[in-house]
C-alpha positions in Angstrom: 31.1 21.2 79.8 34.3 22.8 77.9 37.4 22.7 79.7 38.6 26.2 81.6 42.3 24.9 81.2 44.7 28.0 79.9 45.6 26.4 77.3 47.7 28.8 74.7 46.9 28.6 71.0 49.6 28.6 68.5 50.4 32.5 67.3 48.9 33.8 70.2 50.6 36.7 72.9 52.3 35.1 75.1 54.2 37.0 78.5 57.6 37.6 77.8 56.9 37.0 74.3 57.3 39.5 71.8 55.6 38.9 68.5 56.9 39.7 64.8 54.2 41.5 63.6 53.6 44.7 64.5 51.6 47.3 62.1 54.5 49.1 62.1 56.2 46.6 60.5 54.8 46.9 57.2 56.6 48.3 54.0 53.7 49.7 52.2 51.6 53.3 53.0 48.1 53.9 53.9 46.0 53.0 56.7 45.2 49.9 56.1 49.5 48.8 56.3 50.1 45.7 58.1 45.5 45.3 58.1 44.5 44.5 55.0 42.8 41.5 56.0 40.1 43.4 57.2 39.6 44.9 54.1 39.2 41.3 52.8 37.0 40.7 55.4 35.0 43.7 54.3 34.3 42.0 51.0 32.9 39.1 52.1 30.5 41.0 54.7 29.3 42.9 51.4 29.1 39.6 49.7 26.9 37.9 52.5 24.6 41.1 52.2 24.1 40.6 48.6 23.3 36.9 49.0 21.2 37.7 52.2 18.9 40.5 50.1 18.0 37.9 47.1 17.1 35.3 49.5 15.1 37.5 51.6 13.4 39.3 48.6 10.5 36.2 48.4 9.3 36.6 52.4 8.8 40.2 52.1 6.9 39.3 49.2 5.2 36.2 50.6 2.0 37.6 50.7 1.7 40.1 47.5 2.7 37.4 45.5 0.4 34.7 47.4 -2.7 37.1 46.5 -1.7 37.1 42.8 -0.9 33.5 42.2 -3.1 31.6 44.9 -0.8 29.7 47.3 -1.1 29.3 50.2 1.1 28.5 53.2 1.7 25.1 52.2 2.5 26.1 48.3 4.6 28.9 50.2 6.7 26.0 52.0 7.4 24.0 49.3 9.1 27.1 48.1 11.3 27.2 50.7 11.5 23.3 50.5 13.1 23.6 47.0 15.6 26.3 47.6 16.6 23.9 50.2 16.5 21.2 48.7 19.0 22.6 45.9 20.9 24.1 48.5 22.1 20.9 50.0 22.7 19.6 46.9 24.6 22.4 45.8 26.5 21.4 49.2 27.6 18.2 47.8 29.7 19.9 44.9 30.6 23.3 45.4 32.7 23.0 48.5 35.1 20.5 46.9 35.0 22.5 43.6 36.0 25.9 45.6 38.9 24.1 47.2 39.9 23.3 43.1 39.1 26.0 41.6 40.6 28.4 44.9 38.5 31.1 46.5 39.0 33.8 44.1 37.4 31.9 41.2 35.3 29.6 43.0 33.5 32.5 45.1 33.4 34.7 41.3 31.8 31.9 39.7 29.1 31.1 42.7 28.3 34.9 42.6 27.3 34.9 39.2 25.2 32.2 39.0 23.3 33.0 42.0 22.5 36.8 40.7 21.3 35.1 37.4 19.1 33.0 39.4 17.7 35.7 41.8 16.8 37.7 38.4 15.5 35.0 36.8 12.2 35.0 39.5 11.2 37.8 37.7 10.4 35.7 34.4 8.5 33.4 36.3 4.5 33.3 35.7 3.4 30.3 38.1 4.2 28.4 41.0 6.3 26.0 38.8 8.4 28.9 37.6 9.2 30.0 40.6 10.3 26.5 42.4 12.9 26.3 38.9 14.1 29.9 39.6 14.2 29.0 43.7 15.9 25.9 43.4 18.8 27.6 40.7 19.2 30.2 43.4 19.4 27.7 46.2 22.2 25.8 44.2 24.2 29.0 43.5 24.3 30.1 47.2 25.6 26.8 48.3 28.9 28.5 47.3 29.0 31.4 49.6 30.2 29.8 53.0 32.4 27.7 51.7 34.3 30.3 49.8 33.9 33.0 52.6 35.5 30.5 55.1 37.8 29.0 52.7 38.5 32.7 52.7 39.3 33.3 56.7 41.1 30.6 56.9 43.4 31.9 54.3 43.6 35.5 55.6 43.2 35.2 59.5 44.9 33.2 62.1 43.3 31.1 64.6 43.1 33.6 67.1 41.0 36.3 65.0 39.1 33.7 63.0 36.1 33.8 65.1 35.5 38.0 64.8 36.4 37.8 60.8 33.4 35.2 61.0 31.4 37.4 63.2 31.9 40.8 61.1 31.3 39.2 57.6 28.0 37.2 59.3 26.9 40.4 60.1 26.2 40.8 56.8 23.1 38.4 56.4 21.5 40.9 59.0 22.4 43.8 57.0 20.9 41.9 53.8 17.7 40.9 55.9 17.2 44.5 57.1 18.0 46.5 53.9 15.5 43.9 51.6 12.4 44.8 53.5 13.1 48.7 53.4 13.9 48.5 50.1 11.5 46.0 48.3 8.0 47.2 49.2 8.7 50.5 47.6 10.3 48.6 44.3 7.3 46.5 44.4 4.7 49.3 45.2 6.2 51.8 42.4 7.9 49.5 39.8 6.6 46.2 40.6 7.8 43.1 42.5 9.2 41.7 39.6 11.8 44.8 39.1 12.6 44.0 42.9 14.0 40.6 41.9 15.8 42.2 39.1 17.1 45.4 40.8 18.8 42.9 43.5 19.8 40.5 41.5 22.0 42.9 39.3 23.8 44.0 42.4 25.8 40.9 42.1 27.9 42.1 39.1 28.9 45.0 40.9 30.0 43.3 43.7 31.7 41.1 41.4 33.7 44.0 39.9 35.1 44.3 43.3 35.7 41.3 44.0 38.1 40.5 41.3 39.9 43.7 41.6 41.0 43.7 45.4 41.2 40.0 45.9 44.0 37.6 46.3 45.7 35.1 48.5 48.1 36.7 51.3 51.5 36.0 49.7 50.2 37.3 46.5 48.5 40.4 47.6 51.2 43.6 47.0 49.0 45.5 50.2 49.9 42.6 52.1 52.6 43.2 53.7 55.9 41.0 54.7 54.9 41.0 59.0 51.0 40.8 58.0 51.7 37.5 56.5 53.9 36.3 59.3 51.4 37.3 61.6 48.9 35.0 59.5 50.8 32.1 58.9 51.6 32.0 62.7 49.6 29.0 63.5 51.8 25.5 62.7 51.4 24.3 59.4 49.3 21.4 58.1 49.8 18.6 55.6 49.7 19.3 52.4 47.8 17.9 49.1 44.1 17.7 48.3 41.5 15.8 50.9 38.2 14.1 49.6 35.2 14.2 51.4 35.8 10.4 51.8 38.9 11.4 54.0 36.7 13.9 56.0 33.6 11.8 56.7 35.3 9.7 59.1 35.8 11.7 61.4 33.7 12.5 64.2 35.0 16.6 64.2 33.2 16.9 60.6 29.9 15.2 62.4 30.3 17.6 64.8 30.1 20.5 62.5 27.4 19.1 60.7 25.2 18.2 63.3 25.2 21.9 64.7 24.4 23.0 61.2 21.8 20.8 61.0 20.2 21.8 64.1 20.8 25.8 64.4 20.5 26.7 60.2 16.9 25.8 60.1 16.1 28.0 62.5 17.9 31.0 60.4 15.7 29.8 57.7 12.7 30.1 59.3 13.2 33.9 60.7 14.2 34.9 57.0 11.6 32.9 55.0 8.7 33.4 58.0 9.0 36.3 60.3 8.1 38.8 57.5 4.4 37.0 57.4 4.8 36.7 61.1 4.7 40.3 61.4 1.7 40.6 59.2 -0.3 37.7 60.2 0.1 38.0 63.7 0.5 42.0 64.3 -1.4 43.1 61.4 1.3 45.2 59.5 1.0 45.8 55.9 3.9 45.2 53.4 5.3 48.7 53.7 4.8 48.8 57.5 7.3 45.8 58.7 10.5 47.2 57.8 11.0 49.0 60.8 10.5 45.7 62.9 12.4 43.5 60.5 15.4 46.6 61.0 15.2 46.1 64.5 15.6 42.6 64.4 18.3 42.4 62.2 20.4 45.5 64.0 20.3 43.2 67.3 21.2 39.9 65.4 24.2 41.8 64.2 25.3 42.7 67.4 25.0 39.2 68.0 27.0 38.1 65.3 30.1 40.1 66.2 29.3 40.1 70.2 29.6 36.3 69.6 32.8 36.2 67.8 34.7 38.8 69.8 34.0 36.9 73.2 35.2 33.5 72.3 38.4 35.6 70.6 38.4 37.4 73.9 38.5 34.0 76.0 41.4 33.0 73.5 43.2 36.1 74.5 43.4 35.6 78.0 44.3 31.8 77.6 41.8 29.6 77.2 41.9 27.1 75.0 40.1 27.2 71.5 37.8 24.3 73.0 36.8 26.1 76.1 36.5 29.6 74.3 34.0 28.5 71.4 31.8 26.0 73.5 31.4 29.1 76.4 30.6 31.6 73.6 27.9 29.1 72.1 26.5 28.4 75.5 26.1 32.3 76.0 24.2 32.2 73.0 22.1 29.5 73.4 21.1 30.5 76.5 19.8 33.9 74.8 17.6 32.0 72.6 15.4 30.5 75.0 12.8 33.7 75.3 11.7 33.1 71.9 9.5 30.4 73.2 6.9 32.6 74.7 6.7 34.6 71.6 3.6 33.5 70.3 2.1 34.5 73.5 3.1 37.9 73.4 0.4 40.4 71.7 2.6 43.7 71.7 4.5 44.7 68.7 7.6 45.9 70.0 7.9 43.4 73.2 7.7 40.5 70.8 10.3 42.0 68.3 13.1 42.8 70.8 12.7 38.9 72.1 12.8 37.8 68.3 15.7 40.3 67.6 17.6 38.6 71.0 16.7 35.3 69.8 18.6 36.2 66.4 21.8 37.7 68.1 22.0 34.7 70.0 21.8 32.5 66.5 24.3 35.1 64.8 26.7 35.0 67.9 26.3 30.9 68.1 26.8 30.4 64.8 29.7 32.8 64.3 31.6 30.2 66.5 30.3 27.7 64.9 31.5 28.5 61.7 35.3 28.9 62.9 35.1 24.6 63.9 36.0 23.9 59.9 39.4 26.2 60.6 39.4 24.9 63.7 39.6 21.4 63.5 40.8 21.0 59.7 43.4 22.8 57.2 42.8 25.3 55.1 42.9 22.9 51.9 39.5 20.7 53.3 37.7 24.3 55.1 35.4 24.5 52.0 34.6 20.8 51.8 33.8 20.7 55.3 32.0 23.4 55.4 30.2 22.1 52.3 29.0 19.1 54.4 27.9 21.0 56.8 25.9 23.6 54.9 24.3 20.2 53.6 23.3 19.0 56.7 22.0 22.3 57.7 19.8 22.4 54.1 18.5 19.5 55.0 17.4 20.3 58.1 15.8 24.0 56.5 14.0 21.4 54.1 12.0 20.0 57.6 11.4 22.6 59.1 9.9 24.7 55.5 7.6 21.8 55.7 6.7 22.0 59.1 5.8 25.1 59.5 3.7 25.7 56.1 1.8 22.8 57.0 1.2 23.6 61.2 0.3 26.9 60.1 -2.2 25.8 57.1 -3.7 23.6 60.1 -3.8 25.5 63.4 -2.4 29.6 62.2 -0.3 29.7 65.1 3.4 30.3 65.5 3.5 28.1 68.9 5.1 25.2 67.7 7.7 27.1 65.3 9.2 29.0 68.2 9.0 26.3 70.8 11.3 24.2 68.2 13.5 27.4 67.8 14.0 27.9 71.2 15.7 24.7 72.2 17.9 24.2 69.3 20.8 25.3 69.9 21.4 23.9 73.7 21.3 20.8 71.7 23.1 21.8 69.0 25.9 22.7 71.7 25.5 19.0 73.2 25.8 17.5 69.8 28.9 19.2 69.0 30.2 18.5 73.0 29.5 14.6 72.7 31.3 14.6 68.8 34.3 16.4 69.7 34.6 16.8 73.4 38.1 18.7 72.9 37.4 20.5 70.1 41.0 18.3 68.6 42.1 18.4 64.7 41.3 15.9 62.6 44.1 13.6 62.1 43.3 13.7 58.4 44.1 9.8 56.7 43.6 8.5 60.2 39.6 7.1 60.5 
């Protein structure tokens, strides 16, 4: 298991050590002198809630639109098997063209495309219409965790990475609670195609936003002179641009990718199934699971930042980055394992509180697991990295799509869904132990 070894990060407090930056240090007014990172941070939680409600808006409608056009649960999985499908293909180009185009543009451009895509659902008249609208929406949000990393890595040092990730992950919570409260009633009053339309538009908004606040660091006028220091306090990299020849070499990228692989599919199948879940197996109507889904979602969020401020919190009192991120994912795994017994659980509320631990423990796990690409690489190959990763976990979301649409066309129970989600992620930690035992930076040119 990780090492306990007090090892001190780069940038961190040391004893006897007193640090440049200071809040006080900053030039500029307001109360955000000396923090505006987290205001940056703030934008890309709002951004991940925006992708999280157009990606969510088809499972709360699973089974109004199932009833008008015929699928079934197989049809339904091929759904997801398409967005998928797209996503990890998406995966292949957009991290390398964020790192190009930089994370300003690169994030503006994803956004668009993805809320043209989540509107365009609502032109669709069969099940053909919709895989050509899911599959453009799948491509689009291949951009969003590349660029939001791309993004921490820029703003944050080391030491804080694994919170910014934590607090802007949040966000796919807020987006997975705030679509079912909001979606039945659109779909109820106005119909569900105005829900697609009404969440897709909320992109330009956020893309309004987006343009006007954000910059890099040394460009930003609210950043201020002992901010930055404090930022750039880890050691610098090499510099230049990295292809993803140069990255795939190395086992530290594997690593990544093989806990994507293993942990995203998972994510995928609480957002895409749980709504139907809920109805199927509790016998909630459309307008009745939002409370549940809120519950679930609140937890997960508490998750994702619990996750990201203890292995911060380990990194604080000296250990090392290796030992900090591997205990923090342990923790989490461990939280996962009551979802097994799930299907066997008849009560409402008992079986949402084990789902809603079962998603912290995701959220917290994968908070840490997002901070390896900042981790283990510079800033200039976080997005392609990342990018291979999200690939890898697409992949994996195409399986299990598949899987389940088809074991529940054949038997209607969840067993086998939550057995596999259960034990994920303690193999997901053992894959990413046996790849990169010490958690070491790539020595980038060096197979």
């Amino acid at each position: 298991m990780p090492d306990q070894n007090p090892i001190v990060e780069a940038g961190s407090s040391v004893p006897g050590h007193t640090s440049a930056y200071s809040p006080s240090n900053s030039r500029s007014g307001g109360i955000f002198a000396g923090r505006f990172r987290w205001v940056i941070c703030g934008l890309l939680f709002l951004g991940v809630t925006k992708n999280y409600m157009d990606r969510q808006v088809l499972g709360v409608l699973k089974i109004p639109l199932q009833q008008e056009f015929g699928w079934n649960d197989v049809h339904y999985g091929h759904l997801v098997f398409a967005f998928q499908a797209a996503y990890a293909l998406g995966m292949i180009f957009v991290g390398g063209l964020i790192d190009r185009l930089g994370t300003r543009i690169g994030y503006a451009a994803a956004m668009v495309f993805w809320s043209l895509a989540s509107m365009g659902h609502a032109i669709a008249h069969s099940l053909t219409g919709f895989v050509v609208a899911r599959s453009a929406l799948g491509f689009g949000e291949a951009g969003l965790f590349p660029a939001s990393l791309k993004c921490v890595a820029e703003w944050f040092p080391k030491k804080e990475r694994a919170l910014a990730t934590g607090i802007f992950n949040a966000g796919t919570s807020v987006g997975a609670v705030v679509t079912p409260l909001t979606v039945p009633w659109i779909a109820v009053h106005l119909g569900w195609r105005w829900a697609f339309l009404l969440t897709g538009s909320l992109g330009f908004a956020w893309l309004i936003l987006w343009l006007w606040i954000y910059q890099k660091p040394e460009q930003h006028p609210f950043c201020t002179p002992g901010e930055l220091e404090y930022i750039r306090s880890d050691p610098t990299g090499q510099t230049g641009k990295i292809k993803w020849t140069q990255l795939l070499p190395h086992r530290q990228t594997w690593a990544y990718a093989a806990g994507k692989f293993m942990i995203d599919p998972i994510w995928w199948f609480y957002l895409f199934w749980v709504p139907d879940y809920l109805q199927r197996e509790h016998g909630l109507h459309l307008t009745q699971i939002g409370l549940p889904i809120l519950a679930i979602y609140v937890i997960a969020d508490l998750g994702s930042i619990g996750g990201g401020w203890l292995s911060s919190a380990l990194i604080r009192r000296h250990f090392s980055v290796n030992a900090a991120r591997k205990w923090a994912m342990l923790i989490c795994a461990l939280c996962v394992l009551p979802v097994a017994i799930v299907f066997r659980v008849s009560a409402l509320w008992p079986a949402t509180l084990l789902i809603g631990l079962a998603a912290a423990g995701h959220q917290g796990f994968s908070a840490n697991l997002f901070t390896l690409p900042s981790d283990l690489f510079p800033s200039r190959a976080v997005a392609s990295v990342v990018g291979i990763g999200g690939m890898a976990g697409a992949v994996g979301g195409m399986l299990i799509a598949e899987v389940v649409g088809h074991v529940l066309q054949r038997t209607g129970s969840y067993m086998v869904p939550f057995l596999i989600a259960a034990s994920a992620y303690l193999i997901a930690l053992l894959l990413v132990h046996a790849l990169s035992p010490k958690l070491l930076p790539a020595q980038i040119g060096q197979a």
